[in-house]
C-alpha positions as CSV (number, residue, x, y, z in Angstrom):
1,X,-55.1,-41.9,-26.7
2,X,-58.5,-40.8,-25.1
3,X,-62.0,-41.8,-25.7
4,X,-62.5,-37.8,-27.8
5,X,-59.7,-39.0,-30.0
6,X,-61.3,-41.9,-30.9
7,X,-64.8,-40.7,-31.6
8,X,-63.6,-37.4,-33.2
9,X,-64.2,-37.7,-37.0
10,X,-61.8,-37.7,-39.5
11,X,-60.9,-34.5,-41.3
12,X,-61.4,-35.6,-45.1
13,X,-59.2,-33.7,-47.6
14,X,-57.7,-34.0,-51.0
15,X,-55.2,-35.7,-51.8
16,X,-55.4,-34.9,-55.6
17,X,-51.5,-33.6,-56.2
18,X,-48.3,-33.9,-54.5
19,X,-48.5,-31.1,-52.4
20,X,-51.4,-31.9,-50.9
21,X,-50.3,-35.5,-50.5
22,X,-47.1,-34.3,-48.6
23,X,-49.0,-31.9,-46.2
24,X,-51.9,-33.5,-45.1
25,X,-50.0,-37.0,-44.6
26,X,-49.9,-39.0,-41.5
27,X,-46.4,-40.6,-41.1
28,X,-45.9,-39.6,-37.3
29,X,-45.5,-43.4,-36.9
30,X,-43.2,-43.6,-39.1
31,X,-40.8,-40.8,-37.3
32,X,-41.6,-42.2,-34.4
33,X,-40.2,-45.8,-35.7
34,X,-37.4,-44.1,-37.1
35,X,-36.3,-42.6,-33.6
36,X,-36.7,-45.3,-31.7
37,X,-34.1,-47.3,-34.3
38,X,-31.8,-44.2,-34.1
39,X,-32.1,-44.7,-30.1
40,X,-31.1,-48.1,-30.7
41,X,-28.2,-47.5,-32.6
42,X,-26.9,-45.0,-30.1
43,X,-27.5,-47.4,-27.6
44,X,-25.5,-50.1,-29.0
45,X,-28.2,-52.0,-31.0
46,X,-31.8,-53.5,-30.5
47,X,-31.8,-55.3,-26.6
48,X,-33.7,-58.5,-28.7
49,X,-30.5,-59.2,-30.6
50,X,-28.1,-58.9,-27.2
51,X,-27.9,-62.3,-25.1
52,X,-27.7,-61.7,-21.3
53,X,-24.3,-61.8,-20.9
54,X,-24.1,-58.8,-22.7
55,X,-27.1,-57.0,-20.6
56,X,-26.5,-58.3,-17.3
57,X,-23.6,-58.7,-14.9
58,X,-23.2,-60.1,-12.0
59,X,-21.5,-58.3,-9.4
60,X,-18.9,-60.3,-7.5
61,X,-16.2,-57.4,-6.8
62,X,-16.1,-54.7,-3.7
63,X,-17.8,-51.8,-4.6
64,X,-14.4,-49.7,-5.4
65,X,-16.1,-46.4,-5.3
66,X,-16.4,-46.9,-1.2
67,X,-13.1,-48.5,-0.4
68,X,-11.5,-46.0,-2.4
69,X,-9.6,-43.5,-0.7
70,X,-10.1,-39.8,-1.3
71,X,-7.7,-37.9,-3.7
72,X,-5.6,-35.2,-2.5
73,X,-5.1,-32.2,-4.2
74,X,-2.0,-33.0,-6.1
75,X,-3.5,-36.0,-7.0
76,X,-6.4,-34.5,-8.3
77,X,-4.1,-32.1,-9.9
78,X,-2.8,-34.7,-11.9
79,X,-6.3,-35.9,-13.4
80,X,-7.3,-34.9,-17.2
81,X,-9.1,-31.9,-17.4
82,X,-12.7,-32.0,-17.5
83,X,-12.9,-29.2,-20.0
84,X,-11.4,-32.0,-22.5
85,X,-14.0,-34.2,-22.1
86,X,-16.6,-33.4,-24.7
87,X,-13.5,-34.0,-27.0
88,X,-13.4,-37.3,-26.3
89,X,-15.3,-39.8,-28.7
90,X,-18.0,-41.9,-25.7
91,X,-20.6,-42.6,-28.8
92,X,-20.9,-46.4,-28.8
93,X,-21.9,-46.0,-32.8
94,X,-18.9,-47.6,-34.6
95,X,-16.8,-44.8,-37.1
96,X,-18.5,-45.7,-40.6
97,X,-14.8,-45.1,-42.4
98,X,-12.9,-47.6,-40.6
99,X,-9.4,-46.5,-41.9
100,X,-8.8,-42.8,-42.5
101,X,-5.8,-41.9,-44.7
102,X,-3.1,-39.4,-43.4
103,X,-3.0,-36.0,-44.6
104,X,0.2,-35.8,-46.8
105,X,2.5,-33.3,-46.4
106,X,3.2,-30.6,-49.3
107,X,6.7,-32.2,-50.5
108,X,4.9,-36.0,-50.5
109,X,2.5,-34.4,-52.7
110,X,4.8,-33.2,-55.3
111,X,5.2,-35.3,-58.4
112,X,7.9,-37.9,-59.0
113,X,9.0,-36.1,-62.4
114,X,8.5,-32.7,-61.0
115,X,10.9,-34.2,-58.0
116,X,13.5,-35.4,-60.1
117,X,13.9,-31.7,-62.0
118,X,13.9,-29.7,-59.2
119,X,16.6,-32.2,-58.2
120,X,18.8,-31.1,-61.5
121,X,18.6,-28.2,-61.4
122,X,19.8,-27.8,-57.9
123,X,22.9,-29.8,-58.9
124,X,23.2,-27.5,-61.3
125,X,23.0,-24.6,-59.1
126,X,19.6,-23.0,-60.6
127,X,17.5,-22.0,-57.2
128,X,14.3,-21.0,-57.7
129,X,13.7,-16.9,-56.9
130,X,11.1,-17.6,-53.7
131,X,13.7,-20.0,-52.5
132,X,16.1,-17.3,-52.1
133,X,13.5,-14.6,-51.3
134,X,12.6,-17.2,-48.7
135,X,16.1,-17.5,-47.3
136,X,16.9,-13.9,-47.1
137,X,13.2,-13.0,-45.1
138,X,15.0,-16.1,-42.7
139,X,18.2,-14.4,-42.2
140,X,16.8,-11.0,-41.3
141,X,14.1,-12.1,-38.8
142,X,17.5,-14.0,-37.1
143,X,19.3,-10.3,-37.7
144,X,16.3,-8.8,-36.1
145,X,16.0,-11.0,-32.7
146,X,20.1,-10.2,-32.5
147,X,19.6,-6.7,-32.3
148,X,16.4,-7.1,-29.6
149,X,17.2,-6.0,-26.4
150,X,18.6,-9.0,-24.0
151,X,16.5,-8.5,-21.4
152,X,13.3,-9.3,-23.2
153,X,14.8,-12.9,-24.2
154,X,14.5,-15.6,-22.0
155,X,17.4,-17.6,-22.3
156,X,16.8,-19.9,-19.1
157,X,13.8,-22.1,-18.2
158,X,12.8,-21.3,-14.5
159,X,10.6,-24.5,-14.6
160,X,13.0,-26.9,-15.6
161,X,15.7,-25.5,-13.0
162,X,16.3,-27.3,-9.3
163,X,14.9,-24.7,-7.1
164,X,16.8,-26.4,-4.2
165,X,20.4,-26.4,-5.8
166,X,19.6,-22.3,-6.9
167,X,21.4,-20.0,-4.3
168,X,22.2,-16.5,-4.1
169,X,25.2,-15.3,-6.2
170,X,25.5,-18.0,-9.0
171,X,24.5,-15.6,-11.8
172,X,25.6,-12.4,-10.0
173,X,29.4,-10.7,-8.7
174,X,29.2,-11.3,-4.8
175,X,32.7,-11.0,-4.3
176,X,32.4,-7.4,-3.1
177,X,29.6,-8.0,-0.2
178,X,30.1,-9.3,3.4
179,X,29.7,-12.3,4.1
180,X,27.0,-11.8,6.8
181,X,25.2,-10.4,3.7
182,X,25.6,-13.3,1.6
183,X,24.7,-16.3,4.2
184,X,21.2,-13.8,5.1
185,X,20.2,-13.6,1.8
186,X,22.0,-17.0,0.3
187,X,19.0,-19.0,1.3
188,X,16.3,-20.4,-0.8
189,X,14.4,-17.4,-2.5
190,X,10.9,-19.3,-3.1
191,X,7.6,-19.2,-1.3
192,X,8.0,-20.6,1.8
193,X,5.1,-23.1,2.9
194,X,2.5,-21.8,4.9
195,X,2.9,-22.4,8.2
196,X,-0.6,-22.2,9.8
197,X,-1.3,-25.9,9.9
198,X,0.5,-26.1,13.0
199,X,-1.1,-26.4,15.9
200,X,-0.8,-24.0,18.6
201,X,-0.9,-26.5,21.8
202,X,0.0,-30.2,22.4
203,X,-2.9,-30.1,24.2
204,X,-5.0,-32.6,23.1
205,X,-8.6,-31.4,21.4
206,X,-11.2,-34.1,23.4
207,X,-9.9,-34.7,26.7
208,X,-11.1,-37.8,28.4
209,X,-13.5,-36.7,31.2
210,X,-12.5,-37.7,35.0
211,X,-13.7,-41.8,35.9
212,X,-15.8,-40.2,38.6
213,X,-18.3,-37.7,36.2
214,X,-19.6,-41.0,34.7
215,X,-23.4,-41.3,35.5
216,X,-22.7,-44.7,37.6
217,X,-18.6,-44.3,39.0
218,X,-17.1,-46.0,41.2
219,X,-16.7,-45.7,44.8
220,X,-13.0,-44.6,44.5
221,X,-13.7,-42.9,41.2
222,X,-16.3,-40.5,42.7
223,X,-13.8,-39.8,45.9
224,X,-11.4,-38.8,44.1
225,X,-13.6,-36.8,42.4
226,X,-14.9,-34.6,45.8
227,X,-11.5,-34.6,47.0
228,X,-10.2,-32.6,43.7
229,X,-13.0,-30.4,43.8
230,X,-12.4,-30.0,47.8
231,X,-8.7,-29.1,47.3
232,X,-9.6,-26.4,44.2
233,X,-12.4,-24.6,46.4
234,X,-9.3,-24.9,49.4
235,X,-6.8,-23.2,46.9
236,X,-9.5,-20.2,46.0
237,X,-10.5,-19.7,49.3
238,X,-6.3,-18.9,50.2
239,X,-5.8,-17.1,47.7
240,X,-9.1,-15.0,48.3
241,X,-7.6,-14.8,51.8
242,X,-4.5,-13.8,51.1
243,X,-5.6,-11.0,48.9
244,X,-7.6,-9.6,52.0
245,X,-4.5,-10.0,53.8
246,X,-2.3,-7.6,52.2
247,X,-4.8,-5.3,51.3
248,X,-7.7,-4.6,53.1
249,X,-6.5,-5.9,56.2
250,X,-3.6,-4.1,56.0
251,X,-4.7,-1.1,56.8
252,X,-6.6,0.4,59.8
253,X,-10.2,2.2,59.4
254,X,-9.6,5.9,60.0
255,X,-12.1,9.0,60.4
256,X,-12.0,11.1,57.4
257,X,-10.9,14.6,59.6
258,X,-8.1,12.3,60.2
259,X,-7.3,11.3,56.8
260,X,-7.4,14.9,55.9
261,X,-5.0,16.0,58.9
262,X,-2.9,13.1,57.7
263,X,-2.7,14.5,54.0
264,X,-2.2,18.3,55.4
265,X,0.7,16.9,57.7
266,X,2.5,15.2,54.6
267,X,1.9,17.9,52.0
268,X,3.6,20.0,54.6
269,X,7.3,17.9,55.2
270,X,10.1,20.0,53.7
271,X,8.3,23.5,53.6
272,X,10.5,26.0,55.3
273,X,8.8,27.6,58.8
274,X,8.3,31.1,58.8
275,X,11.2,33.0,61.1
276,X,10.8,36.7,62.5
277,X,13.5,38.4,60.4
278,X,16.7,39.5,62.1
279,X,17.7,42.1,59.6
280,X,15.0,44.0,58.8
281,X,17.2,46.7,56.6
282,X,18.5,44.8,54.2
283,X,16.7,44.8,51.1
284,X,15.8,41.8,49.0
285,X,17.6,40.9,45.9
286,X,19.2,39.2,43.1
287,X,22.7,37.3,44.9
288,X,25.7,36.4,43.0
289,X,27.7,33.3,42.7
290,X,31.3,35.2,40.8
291,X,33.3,37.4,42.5
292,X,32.5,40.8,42.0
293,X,34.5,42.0,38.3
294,X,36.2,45.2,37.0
295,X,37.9,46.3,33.7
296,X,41.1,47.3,35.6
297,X,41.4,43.1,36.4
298,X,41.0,41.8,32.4
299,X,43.2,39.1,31.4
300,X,46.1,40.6,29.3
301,X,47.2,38.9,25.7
302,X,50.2,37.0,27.2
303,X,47.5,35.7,29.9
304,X,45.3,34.9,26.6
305,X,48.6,33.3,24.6
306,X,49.1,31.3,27.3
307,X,45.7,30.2,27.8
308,X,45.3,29.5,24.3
309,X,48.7,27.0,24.2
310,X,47.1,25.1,26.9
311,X,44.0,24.4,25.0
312,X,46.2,23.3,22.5
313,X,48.8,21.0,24.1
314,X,45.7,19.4,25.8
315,X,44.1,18.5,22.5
316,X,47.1,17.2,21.4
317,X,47.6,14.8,24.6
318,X,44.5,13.2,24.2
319,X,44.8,12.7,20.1
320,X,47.9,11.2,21.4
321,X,46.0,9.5,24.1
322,X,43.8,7.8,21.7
323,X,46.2,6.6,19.4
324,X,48.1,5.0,22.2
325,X,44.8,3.3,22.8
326,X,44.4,2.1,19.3
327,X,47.9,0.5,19.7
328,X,47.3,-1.3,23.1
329,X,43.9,-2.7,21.7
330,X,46.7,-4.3,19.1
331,X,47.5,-7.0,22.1
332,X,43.8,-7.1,23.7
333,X,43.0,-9.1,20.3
334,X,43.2,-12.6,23.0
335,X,41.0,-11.1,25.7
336,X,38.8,-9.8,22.9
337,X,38.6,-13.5,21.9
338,X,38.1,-14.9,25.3
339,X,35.1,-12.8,25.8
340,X,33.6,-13.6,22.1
341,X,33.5,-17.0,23.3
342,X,32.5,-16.5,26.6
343,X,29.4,-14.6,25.1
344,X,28.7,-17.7,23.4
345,X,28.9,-20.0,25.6
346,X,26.6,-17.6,27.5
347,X,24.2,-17.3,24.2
348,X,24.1,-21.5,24.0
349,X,23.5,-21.8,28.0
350,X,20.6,-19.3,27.5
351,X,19.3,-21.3,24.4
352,X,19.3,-24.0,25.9
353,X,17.5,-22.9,28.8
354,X,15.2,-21.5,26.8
355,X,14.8,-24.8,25.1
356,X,13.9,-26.1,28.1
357,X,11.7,-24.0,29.5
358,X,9.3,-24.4,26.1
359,X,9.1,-28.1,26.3
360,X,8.3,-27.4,29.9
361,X,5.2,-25.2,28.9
362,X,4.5,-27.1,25.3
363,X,1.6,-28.1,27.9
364,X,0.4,-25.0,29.3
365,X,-1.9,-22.0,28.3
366,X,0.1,-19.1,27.1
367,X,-1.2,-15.5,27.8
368,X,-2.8,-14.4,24.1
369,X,-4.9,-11.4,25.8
370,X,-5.4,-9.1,28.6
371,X,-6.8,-11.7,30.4
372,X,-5.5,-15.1,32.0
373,X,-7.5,-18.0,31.1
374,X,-9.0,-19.5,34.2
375,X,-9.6,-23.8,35.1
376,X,-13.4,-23.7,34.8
377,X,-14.9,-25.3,38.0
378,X,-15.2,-29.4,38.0
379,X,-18.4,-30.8,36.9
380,X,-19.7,-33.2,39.9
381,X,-22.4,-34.8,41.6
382,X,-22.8,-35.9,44.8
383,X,-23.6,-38.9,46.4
384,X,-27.2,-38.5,46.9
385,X,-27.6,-37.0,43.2
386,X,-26.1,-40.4,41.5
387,X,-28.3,-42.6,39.3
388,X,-27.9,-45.5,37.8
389,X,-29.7,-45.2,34.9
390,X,-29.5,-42.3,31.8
391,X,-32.9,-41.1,31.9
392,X,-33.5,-40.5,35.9
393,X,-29.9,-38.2,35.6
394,X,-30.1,-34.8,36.2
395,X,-28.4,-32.4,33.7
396,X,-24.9,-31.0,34.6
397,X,-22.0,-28.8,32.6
398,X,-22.4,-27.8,28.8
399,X,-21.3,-29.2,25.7
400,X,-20.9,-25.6,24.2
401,X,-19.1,-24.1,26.9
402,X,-17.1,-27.2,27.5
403,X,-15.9,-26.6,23.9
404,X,-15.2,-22.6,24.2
405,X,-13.2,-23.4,26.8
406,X,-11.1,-26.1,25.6
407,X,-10.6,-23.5,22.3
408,X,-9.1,-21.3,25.0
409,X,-7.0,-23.8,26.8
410,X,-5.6,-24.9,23.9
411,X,-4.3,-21.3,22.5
412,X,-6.7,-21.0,19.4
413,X,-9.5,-18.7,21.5
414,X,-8.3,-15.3,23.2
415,X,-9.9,-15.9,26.9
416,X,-12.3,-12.9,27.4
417,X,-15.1,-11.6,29.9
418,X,-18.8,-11.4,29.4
419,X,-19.3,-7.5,28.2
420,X,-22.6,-5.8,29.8
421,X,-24.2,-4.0,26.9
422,X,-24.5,-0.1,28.1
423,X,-27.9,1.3,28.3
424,X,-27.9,4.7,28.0
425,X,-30.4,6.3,30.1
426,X,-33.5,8.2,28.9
427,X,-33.3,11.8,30.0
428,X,-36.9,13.8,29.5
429,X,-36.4,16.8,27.5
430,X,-39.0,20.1,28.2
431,X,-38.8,23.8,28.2
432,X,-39.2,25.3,31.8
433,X,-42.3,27.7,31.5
434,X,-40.3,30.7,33.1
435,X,-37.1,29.9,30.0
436,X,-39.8,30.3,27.5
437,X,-39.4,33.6,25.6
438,X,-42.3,35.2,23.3
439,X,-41.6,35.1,19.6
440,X,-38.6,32.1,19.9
441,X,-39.6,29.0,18.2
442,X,-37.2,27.0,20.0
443,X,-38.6,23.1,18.3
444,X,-36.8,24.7,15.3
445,X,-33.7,23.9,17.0
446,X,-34.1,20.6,18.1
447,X,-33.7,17.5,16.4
448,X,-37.0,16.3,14.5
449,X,-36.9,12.6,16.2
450,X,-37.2,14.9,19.9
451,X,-40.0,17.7,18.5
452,X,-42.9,15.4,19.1
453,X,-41.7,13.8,22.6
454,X,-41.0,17.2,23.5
455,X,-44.9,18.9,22.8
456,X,-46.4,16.0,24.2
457,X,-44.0,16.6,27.9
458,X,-45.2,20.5,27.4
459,X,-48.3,19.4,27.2
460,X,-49.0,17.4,29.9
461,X,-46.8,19.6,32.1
462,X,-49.2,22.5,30.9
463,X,-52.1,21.0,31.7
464,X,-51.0,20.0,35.5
């Protein structure tokens, strides 16, 4: 309450009559008593009447919360639903009916008497009229869902089946597909599990660093350490030799009129030389590969006959040939099997060398891209360059490219190349004064982002 609270002065009104009495009453302490009580209540009663047993506990149990582990998500799945919770009753104010009755259904409700002459007259065979109206509506909704079509019923629950015993064919005529058919399509028809937790590379993700990088190494350590580096600079420098070798080197330096003579010369192999012709008269033409032909020389129909009952009897001797064939592969049925199994022999030689060959590269970078990934150089210091404490060390390597790199080795990163961005050059734009022509507005051609440049490049041209 402030000091103008106090010292304002009281409103006086009358309080003659009941209205009056009821609107210009103060009874906000009264509310406000009546709250607090209420609070109380909710609260599990007034904190005077509670001993400290009841208030305070003393904590001699772990603290649960951090050693407990966290849930998984079929665990989790298995929680109530949070949705349900304002459904639950968490009000610590006791139920003021402590028993509740049950609702009764509508045949305990019926009266004893009423029970015992419904009873009577049943033995008697008196049914009431909505009994049997009720038993006829029962008969033709079961009429109804007969005639329904079956393939809107459900007759099987999918959820309580045994996925895993559930193969193809058990509900279905297989009898007249292959068998290849049914072991392709015979396994397990659900959703296979994803398989992208796997990891690509047995590489591992932090590998320990080399004992002679550490800021103070030992003498061997740090040998070890220039010798590797040594022998990889050695192994770069070969194979930077040899590529000279067989390229560059290979060759000898020649002029370019003798690279052009060169080309001439072997354009030229297998082009016919020009000869002074030996017969001039005789004229140029079309030649012929069949003899000459004449009508008096045509094949007569006994030559045609004849040539006809060749054709024939030749078709026939090699139908007959083939089925001859179709006999005598009767009796190859033994080298047939000889050389099924000698193809699978083959097959399981070459999957097990292919076996072999992946747990020989399980360690090794595969090729994901157009480019090979490439050993980054070893990160080293030299003798001179050691410290022995943190702070006087000089910087060497990177985290970040430490970790790109290991992404890369260990197949989850595509290696790739640093990409120059392409600058395209700025060209000037202007109108030659001798292309001008009277009366053109050529700017009404241009784009409007090049007008202005354009006038300002006339301009200045002009003015030269």
């Amino acid at each position: 309450m402030t000091e103008s609270d106090v010292n304002k002065k009281r409103k006086r009104v009358s309080k003659r009559n009941k209205k009056s009495w009821i609107k210009h009453v103060h009874n906000k302490d009264v509310d406000d008593f009546l709250d607090f009580k209420r609070l109380e209540e909710r609260l599990g009663g007034p904190f005077k009447e509670k001993k400290d047993e009841e208030l305070f506990v003393v904590d001699g149990t772990a603290n649960l919360a951090q050693l407990k582990p966290t849930l998984t998500k079929k665990e989790r799945a298995k929680l109530p639903l949070k949705c349900y919770q304002n459904l639950v009753n968490n009000c610590p104010i006791p139920d003021p009916i402590a028993k509740r009755n049950r609702v009764r259904t509508k045949e305990e409700r019926k009266c004893r008497i009423r029970k015992s002459i419904e009873k009577a007259k049943a033995d008697k065979g008196i049914i009431p009229l909505k009994v049997i109206q009720a038993q006829k509506d029962r008969d033709l909704t079961i009429r109804k869902k007969r005639l329904q079509p079956k393939g809107l019923v459900f007759k099987k629950d999918i959820w309580n089946e045994d996925p895993g015993k559930k193969t193809f064919g058990d509900d279905a005529d297989v009898t007249w597909l292959k068998e290849d058919t049914v072991k392709h399509h015979g396994g397990n028809t659900l959703c296979s599990l994803p398989k992208g937790n796997a990891k690509p590379s047995v590489i591992p993700a932090v590998e320990a660093p080399h004992p002679g990088v550490s800021y103070n190494p030992s003498l061997k350590d740090h040998k070890s350490l220039l010798d590797e580096v040594v022998q990889h600079e050695m192994d770069k420098l070969k194979e930077e030799a040899h590529i000279t070798r067989v390229t560059r080197d290979m060759f000898r330096k020649i002029t370019v009129a003798e690279k052009q003579a060169q080309w001439v010369e072997e354009m030229s192999q297998g082009l016919a030389k020009e000869e002074p012709d030996e017969n001039p008269d005789v004229q140029p033409g079309p030649l012929s590969i069949n003899p000459p032909t004449s009508f008096m020389n045509k094949k007569t129909l006994k030559q045609r006959r004849k040539q006809k009952e060749q054709k024939e009897a030749a078709l026939l001797r090699k139908y007959a040939k083939i089925e001859k064939k179709k006999t005598a592969d009767i009796y190859k049925l033994k080298f047939i099997e000889n050389d099924l199994n000698t193809k699978e022999k083959e097959e399981k030689l070459e999957q097990e060398k292919r076996k072999k060959q992946n747990e020989e590269n399980a360690g090794k970078t595969k090729r994901l891209g157009a480019n090979k990934f490439i050993e980054p150089d070893l990160v080293y210091s030299n003798r001179d360059e050691l410290r022995g404490s943190l702070r006087l060390l000089n910087k060497s390597g990177s985290l970040l490219a430490d970790r790109f790199y290991s992404l890369q080795k260990r197949n989850i990163l595509a290696p790739s190349t640093k990409v120059t961005r392409f600058r395209k050059a700025k060209v000037k734009k202007f109108i030659k004064p001798s292309h001008r022509i009277e009366g053109v507005n050529f700017f009404s051609f241009m784009p409007k982002k090049n007008k202005s440049k354009v006038r300002k490049q006339n301009k200045k041209s002009s003015a030269s």
